[in-house]
N, CA, C and O atoms as a GROMACS GRO file, in nm:
protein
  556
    1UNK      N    1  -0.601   3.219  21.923
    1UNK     CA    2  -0.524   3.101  21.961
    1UNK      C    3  -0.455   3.038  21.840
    1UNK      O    4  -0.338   3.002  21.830
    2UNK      N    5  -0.561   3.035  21.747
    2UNK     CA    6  -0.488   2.961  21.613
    2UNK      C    7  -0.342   3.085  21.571
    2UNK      O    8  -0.238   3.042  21.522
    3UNK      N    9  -0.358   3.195  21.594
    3UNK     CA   10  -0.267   3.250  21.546
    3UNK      C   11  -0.127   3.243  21.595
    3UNK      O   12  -0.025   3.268  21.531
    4UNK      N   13  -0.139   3.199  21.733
    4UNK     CA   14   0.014   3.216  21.798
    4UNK      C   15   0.084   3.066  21.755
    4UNK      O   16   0.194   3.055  21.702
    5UNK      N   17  -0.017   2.944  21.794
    5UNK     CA   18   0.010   2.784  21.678
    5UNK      C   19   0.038   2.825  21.547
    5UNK      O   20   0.120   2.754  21.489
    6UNK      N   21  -0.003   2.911  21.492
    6UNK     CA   22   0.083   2.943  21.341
    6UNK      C   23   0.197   2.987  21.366
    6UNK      O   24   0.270   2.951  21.274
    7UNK      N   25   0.263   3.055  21.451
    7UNK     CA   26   0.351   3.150  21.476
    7UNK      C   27   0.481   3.044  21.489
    7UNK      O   28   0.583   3.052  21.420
    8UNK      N   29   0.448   2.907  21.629
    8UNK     CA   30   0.510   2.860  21.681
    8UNK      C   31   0.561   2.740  21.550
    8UNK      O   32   0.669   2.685  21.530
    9UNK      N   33   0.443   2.734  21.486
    9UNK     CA   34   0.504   2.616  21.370
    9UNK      C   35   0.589   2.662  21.266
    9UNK      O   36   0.666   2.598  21.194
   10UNK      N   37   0.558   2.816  21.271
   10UNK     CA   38   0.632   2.906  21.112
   10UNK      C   39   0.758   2.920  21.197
   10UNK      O   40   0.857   2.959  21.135
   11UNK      N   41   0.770   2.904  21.290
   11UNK     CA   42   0.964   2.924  21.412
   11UNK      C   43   1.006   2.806  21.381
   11UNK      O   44   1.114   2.795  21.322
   12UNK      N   45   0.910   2.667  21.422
   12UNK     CA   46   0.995   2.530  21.432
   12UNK      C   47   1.035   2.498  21.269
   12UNK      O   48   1.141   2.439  21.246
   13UNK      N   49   0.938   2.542  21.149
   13UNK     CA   50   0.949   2.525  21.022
   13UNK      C   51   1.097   2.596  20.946
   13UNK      O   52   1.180   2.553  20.866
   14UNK      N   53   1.081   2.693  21.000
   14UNK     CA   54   1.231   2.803  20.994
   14UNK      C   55   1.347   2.753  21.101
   14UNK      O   56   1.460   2.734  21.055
   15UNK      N   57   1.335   2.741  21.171
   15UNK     CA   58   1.495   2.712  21.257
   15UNK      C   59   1.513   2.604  21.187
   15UNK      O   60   1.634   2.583  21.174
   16UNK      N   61   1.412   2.481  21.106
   16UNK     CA   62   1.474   2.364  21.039
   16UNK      C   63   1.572   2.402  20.949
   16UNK      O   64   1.693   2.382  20.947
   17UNK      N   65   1.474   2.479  20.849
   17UNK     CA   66   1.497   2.501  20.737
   17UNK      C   67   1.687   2.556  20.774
   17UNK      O   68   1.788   2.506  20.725
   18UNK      N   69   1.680   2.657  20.862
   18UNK     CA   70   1.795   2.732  20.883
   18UNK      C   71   1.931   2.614  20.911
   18UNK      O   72   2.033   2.602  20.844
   19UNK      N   73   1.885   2.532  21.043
   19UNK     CA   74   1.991   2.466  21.018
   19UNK      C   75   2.047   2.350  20.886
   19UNK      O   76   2.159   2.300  20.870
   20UNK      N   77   1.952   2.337  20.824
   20UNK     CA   78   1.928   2.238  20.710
   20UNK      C   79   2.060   2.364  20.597
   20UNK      O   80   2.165   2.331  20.543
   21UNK      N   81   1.993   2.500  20.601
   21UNK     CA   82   2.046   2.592  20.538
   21UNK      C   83   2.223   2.605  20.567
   21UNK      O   84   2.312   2.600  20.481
   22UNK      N   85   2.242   2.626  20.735
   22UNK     CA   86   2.370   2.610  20.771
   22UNK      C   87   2.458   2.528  20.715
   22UNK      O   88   2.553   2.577  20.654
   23UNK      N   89   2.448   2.416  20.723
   23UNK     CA   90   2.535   2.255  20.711
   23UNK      C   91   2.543   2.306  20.564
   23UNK      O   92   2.658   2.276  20.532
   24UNK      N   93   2.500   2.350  20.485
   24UNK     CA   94   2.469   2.309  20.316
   24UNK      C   95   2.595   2.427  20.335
   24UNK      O   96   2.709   2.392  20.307
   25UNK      N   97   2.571   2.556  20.380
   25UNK     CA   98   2.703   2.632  20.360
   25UNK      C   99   2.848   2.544  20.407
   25UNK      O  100   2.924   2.501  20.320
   26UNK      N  101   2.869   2.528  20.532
   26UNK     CA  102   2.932   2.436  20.576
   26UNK      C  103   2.968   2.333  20.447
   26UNK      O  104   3.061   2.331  20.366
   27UNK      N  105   2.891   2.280  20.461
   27UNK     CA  106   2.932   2.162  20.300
   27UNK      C  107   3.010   2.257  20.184
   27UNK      O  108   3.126   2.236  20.149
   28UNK      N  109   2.942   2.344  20.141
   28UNK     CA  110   3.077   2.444  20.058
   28UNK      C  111   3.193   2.503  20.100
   28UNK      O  112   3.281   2.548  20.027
   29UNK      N  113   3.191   2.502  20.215
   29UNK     CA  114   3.362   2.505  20.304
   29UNK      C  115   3.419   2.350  20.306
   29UNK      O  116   3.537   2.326  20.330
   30UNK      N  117   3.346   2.274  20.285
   30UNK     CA  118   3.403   2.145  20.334
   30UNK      C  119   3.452   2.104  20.173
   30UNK      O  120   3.551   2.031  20.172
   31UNK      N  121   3.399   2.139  20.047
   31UNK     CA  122   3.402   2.112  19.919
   31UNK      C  123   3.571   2.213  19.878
   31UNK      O  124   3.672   2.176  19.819
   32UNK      N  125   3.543   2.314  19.925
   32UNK     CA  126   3.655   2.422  19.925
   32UNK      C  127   3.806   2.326  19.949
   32UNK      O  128   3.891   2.277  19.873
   33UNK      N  129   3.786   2.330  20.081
   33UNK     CA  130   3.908   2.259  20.178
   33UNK      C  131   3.914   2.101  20.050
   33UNK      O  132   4.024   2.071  20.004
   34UNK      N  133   3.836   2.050  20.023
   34UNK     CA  134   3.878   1.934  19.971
   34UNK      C  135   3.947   1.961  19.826
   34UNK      O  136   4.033   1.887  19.780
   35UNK      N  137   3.894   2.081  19.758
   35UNK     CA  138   3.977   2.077  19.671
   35UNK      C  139   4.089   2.134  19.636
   35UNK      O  140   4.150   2.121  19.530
   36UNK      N  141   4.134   2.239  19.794
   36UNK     CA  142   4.206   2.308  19.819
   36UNK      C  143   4.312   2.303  19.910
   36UNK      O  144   4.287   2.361  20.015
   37UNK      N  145   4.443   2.242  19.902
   37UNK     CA  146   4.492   2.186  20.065
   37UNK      C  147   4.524   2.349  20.135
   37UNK      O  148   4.590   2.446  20.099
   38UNK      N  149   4.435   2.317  20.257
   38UNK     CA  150   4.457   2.396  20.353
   38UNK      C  151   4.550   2.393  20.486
   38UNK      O  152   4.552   2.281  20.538
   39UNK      N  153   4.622   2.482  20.547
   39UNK     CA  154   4.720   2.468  20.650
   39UNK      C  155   4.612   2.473  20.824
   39UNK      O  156   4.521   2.546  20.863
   40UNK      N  157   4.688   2.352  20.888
   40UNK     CA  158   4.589   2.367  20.997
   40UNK      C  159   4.516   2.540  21.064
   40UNK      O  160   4.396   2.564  21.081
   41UNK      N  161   4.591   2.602  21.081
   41UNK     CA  162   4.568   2.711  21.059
   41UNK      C  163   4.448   2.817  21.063
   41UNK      O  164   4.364   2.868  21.136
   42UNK      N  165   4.496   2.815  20.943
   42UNK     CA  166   4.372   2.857  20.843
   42UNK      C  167   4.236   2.770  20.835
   42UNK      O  168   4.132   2.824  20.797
   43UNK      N  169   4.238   2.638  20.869
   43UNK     CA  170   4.109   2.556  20.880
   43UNK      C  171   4.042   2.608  21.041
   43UNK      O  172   3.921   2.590  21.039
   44UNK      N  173   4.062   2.632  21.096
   44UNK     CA  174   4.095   2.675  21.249
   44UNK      C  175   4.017   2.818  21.180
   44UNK      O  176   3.898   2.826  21.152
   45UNK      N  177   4.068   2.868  21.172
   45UNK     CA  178   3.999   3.021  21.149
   45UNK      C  179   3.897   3.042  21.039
   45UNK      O  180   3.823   3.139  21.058
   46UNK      N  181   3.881   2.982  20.945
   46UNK     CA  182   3.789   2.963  20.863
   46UNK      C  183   3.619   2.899  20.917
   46UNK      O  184   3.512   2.944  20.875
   47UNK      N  185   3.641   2.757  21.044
   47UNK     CA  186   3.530   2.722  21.071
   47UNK      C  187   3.530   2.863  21.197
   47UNK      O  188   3.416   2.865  21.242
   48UNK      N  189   3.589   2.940  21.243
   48UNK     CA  190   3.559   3.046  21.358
   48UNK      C  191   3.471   3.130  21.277
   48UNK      O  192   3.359   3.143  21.326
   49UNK      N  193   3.494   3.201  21.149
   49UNK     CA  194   3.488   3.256  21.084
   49UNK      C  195   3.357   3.268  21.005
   49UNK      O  196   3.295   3.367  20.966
   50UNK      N  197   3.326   3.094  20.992
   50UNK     CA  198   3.238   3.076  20.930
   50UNK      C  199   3.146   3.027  21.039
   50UNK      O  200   3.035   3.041  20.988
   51UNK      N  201   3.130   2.978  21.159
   51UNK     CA  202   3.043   2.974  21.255
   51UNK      C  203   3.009   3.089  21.308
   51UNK      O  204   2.895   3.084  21.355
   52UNK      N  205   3.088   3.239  21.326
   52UNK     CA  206   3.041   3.377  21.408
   52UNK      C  207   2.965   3.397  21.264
   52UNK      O  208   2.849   3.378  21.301
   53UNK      N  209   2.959   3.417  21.154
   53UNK     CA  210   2.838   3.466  21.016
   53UNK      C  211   2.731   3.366  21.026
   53UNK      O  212   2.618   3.413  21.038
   54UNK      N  213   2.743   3.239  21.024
   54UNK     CA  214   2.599   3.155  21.097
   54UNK      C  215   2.511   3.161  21.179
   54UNK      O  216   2.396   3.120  21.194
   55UNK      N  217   2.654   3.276  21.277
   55UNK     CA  218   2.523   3.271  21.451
   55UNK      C  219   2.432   3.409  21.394
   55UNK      O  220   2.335   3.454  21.456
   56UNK      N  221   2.475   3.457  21.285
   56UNK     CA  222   2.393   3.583  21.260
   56UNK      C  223   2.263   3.560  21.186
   56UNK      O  224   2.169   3.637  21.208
   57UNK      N  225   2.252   3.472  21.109
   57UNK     CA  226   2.080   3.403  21.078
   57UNK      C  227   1.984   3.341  21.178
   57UNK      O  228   1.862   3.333  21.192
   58UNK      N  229   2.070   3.310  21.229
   58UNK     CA  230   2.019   3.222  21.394
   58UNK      C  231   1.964   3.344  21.489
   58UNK      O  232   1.860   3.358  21.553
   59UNK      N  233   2.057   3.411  21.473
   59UNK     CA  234   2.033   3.557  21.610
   59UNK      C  235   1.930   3.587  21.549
   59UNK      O  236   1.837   3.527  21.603
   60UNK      N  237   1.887   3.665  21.441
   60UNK     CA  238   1.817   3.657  21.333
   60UNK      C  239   1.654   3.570  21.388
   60UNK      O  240   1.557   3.632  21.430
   61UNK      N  241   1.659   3.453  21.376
   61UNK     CA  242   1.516   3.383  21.355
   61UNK      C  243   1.479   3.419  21.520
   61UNK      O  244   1.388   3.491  21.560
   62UNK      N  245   1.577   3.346  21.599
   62UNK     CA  246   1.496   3.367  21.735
   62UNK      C  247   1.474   3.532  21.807
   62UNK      O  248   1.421   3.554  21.916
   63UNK      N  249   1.545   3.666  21.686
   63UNK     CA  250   1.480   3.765  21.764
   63UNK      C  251   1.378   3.789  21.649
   63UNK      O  252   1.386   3.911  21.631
   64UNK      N  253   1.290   3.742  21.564
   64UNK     CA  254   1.193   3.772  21.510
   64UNK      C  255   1.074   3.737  21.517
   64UNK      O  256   0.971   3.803  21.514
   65UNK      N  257   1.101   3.572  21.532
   65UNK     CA  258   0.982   3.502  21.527
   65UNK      C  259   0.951   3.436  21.696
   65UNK      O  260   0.851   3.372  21.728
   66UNK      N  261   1.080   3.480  21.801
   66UNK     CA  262   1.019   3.435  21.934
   66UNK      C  263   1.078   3.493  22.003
   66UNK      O  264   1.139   3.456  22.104
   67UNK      N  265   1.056   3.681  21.917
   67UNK     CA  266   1.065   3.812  22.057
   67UNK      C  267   1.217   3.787  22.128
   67UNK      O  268   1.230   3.824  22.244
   68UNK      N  269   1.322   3.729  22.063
   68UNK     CA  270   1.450   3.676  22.138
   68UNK      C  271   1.462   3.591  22.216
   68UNK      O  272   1.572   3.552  22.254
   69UNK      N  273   1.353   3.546  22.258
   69UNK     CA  274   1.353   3.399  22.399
   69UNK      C  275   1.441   3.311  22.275
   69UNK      O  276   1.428   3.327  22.154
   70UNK      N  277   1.540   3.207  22.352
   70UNK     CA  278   1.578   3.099  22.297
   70UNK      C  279   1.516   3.045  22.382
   70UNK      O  280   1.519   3.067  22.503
   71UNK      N  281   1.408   2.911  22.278
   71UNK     CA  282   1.332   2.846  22.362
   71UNK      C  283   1.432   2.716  22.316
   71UNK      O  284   1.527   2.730  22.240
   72UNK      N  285   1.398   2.611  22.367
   72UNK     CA  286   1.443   2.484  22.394
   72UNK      C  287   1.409   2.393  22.246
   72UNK      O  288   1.505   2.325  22.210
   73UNK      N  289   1.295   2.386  22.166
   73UNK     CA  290   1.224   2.343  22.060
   73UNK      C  291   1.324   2.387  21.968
   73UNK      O  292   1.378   2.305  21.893
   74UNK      N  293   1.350   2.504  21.966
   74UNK     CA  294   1.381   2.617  21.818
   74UNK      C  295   1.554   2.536  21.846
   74UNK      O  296   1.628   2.513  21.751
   75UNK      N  297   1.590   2.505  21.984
   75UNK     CA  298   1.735   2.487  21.915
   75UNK      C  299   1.769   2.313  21.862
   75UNK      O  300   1.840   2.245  21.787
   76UNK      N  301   1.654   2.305  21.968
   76UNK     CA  302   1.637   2.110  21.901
   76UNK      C  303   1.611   2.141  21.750
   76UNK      O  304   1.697   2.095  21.675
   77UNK      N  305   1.503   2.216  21.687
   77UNK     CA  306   1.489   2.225  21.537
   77UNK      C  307   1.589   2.255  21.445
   77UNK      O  308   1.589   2.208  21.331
   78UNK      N  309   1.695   2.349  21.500
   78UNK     CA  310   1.839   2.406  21.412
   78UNK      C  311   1.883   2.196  21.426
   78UNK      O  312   1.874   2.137  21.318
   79UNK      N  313   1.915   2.128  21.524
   79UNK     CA  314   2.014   2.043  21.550
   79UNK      C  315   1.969   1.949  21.491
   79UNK      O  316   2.051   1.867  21.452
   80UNK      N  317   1.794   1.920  21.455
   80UNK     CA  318   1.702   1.826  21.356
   80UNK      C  319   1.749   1.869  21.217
   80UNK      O  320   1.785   1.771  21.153
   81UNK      N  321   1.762   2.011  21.135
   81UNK     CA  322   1.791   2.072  21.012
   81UNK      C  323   1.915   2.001  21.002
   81UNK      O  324   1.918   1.901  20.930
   82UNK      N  325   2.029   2.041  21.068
   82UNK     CA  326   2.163   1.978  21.075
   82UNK      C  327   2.155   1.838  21.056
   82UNK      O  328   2.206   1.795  20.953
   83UNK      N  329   2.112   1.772  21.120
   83UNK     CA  330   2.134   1.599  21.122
   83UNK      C  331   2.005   1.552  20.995
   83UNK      O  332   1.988   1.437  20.954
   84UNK      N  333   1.924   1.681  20.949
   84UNK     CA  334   1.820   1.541  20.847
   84UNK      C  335   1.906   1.587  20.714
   84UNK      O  336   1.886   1.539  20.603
   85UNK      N  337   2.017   1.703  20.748
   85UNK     CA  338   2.066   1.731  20.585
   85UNK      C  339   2.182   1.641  20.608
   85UNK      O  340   2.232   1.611  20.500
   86UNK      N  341   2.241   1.590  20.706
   86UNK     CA  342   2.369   1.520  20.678
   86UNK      C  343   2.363   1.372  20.628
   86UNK      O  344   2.450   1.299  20.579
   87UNK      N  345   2.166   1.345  20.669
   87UNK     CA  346   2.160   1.201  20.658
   87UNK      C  347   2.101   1.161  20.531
   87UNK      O  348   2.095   1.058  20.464
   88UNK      N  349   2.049   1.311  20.522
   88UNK     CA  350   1.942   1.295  20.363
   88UNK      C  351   2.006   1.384  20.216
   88UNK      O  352   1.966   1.328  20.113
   89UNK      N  353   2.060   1.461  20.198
   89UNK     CA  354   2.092   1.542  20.117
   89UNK      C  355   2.247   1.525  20.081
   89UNK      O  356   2.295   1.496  19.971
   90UNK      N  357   2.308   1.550  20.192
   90UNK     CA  358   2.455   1.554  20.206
   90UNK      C  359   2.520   1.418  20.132
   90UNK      O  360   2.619   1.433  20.060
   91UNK      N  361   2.476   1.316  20.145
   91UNK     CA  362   2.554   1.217  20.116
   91UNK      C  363   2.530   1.182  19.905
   91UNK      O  364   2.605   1.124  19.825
   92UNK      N  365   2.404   1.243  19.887
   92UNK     CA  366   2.423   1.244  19.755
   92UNK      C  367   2.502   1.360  19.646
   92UNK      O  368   2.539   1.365  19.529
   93UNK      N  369   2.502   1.476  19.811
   93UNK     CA  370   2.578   1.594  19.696
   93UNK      C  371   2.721   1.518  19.670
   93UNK      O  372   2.762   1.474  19.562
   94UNK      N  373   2.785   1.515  19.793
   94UNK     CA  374   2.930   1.422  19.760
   94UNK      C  375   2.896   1.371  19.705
   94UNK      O  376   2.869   1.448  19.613
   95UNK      N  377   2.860   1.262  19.672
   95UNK     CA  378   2.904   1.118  19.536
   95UNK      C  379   2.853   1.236  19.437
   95UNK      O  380   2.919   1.235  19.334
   96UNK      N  381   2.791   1.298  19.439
   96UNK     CA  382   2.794   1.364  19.263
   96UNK      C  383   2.889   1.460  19.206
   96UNK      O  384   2.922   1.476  19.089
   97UNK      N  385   2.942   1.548  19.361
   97UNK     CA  386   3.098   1.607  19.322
   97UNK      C  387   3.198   1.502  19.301
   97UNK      O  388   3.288   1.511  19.218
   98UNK      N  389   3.178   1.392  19.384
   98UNK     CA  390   3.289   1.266  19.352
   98UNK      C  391   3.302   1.253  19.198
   98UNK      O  392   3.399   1.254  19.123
   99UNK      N  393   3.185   1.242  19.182
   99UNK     CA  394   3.135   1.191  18.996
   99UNK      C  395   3.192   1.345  18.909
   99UNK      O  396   3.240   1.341  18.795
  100UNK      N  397   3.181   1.426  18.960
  100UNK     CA  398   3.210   1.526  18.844
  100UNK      C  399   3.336   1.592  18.845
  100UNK      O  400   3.373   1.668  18.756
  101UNK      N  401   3.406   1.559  18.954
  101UNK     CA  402   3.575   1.612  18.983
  101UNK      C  403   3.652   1.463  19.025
  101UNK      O  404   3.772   1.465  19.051
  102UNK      N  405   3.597   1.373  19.028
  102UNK     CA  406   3.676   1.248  18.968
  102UNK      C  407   3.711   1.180  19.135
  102UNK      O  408   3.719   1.249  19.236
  103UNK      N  409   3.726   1.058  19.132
  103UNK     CA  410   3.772   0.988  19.261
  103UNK      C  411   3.890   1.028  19.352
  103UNK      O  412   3.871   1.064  19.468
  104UNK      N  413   3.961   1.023  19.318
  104UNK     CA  414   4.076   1.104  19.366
  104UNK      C  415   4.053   1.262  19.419
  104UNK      O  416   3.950   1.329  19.412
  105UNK      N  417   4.190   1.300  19.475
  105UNK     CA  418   4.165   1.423  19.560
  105UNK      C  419   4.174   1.576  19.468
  105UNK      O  420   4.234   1.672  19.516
  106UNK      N  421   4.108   1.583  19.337
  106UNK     CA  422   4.170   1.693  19.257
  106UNK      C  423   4.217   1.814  19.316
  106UNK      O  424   4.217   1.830  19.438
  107UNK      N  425   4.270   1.923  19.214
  107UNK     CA  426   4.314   2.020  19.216
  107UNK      C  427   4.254   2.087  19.092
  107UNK      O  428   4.214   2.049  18.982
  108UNK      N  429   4.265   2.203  19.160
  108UNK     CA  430   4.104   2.292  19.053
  108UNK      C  431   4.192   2.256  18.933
  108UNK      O  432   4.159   2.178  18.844
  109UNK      N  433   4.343   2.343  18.947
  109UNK     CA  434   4.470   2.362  18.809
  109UNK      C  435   4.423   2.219  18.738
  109UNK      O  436   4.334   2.229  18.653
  110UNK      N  437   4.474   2.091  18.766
  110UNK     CA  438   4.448   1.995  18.746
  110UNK      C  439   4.297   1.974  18.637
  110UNK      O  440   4.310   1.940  18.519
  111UNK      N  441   4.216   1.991  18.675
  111UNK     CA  442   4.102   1.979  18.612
  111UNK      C  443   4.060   2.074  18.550
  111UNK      O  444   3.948   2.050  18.504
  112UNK      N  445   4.098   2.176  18.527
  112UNK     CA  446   4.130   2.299  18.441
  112UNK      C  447   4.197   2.248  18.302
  112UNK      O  448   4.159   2.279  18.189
  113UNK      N  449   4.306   2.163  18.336
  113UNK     CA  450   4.403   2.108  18.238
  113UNK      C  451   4.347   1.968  18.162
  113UNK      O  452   4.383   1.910  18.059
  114UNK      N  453   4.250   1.943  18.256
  114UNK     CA  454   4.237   1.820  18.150
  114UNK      C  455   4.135   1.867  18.071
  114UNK      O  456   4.126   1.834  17.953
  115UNK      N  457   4.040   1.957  18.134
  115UNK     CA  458   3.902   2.018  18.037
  115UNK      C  459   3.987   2.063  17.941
  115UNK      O  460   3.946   2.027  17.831
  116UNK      N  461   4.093   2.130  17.936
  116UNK     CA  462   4.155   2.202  17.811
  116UNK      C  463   4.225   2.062  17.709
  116UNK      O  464   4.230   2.061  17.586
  117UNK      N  465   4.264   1.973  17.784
  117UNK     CA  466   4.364   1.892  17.748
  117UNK      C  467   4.231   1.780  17.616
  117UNK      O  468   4.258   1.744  17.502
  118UNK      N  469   4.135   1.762  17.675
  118UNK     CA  470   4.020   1.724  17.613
  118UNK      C  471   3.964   1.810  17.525
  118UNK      O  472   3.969   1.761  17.412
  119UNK      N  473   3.913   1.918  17.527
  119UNK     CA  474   3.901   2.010  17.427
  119UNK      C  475   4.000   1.995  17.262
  119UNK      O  476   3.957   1.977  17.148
  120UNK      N  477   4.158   2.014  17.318
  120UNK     CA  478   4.240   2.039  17.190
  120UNK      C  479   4.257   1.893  17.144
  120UNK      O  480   4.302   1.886  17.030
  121UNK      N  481   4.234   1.783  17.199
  121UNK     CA  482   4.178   1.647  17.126
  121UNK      C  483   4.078   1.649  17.046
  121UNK      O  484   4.075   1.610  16.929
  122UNK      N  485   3.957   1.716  17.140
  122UNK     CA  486   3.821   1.709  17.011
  122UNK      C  487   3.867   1.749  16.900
  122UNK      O  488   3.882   1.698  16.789
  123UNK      N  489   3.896   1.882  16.963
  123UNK     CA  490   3.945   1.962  16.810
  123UNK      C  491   4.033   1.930  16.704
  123UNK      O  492   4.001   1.946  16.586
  124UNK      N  493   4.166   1.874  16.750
  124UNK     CA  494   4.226   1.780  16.666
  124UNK      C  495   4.184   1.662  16.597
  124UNK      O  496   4.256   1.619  16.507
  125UNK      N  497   4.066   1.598  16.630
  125UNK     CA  498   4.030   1.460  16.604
  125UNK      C  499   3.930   1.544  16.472
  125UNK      O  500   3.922   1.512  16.353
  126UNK      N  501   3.872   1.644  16.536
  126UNK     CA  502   3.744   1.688  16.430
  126UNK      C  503   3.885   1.740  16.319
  126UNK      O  504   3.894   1.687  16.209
  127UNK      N  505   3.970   1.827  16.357
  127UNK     CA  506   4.027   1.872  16.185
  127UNK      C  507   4.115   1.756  16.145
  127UNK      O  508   4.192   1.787  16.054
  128UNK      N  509   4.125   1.633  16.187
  128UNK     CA  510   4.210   1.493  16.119
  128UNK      C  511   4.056   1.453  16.017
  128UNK      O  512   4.064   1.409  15.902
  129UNK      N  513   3.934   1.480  16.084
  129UNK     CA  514   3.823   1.392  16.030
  129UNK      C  515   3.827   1.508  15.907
  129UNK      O  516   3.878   1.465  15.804
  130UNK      N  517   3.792   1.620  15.904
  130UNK     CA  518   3.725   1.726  15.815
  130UNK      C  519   3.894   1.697  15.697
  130UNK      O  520   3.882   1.653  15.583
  131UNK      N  521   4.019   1.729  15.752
  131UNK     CA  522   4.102   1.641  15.624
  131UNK      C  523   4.116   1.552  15.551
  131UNK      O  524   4.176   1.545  15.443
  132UNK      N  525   4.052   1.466  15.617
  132UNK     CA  526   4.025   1.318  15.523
  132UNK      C  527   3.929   1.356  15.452
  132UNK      O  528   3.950   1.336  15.332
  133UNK      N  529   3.794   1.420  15.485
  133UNK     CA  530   3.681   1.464  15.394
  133UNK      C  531   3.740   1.539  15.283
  133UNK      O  532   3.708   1.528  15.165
  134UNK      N  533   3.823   1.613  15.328
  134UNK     CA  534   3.901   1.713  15.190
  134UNK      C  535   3.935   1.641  15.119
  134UNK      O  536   3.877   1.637  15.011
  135UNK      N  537   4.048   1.547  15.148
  135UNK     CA  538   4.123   1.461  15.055
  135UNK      C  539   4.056   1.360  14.991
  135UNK      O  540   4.114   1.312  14.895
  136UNK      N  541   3.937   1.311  15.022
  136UNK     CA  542   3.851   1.183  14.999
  136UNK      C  543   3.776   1.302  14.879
  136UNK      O  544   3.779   1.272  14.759
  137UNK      N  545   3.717   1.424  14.922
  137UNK     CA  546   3.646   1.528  14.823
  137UNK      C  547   3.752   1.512  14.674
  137UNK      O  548   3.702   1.468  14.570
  138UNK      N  549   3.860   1.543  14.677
  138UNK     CA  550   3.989   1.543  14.581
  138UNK      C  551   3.960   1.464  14.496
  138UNK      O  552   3.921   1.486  14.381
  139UNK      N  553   3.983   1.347  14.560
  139UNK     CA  554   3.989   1.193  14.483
  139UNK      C  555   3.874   1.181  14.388
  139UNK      O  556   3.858   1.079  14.321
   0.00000   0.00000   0.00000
């Protein structure tokens, strides 16, 4: 008896995890598109695209761990994974991509250019400093 209650908790523990797992991919399509302008389109075929490769982890848990029955629990548990990552996880990954690609709507090029654009400052500021050391050495 105890063994099939292990069985049923290691399904509800996994379909969480899975949908918790889903949304987080999802969130890297959603990170993509934001830093990428996309044509309606292509957003259109991308979530098709990226929802038929999702249903394949899913197909996945319920033909392993419950013999293929879709029971009623396992899909409430995917839709619990989904909603505790959007309410718990999700909202701090954004503000920390906010924080590290800047308020505004970047562009990869864009922030490519300023990492470089910052770089040949350091570097300039360090060989203005190391010339004065020369010339101050002189004196």
């Amino acid at each position: 008896m105890s063994e099939i209650i292990h069985g049923q908790v290691t399904f509800l523990i996994v379909t969480l995890c899975c949908g918790m797992a889903l949304v987080f991919g999802y969130e890297i399509l959603r990170f993509l598109r934001w830093m990428f302008w996309h044509p309606g389109i292509l957003v259109w075929i991308e979530d098709i695209l990226y929802w038929a490769v999702a249903s394949v982890p899913v197909y996945y848990i319920f033909f392993v761990y419950n013999d293929g029955e879709i029971r009623w629990y396992g899909a409430l548990m995917l839709v619990t994974g989904t909603w505790l990552y959007e309410k718990g996880i999700s909202r701090p990954v954004r503000g920390g991509l906010v924080k590290v690609f800047g308020s505004h709507k970047p562009s990869l090029a864009g922030w490519i250019k300023k990492k470089r654009r910052k770089r040949k400052q350091n570097k300039a500021g360090k060989d203005n400093k190391d010339n004065k050391d020369k010339k101050q050495k002189k004196k």
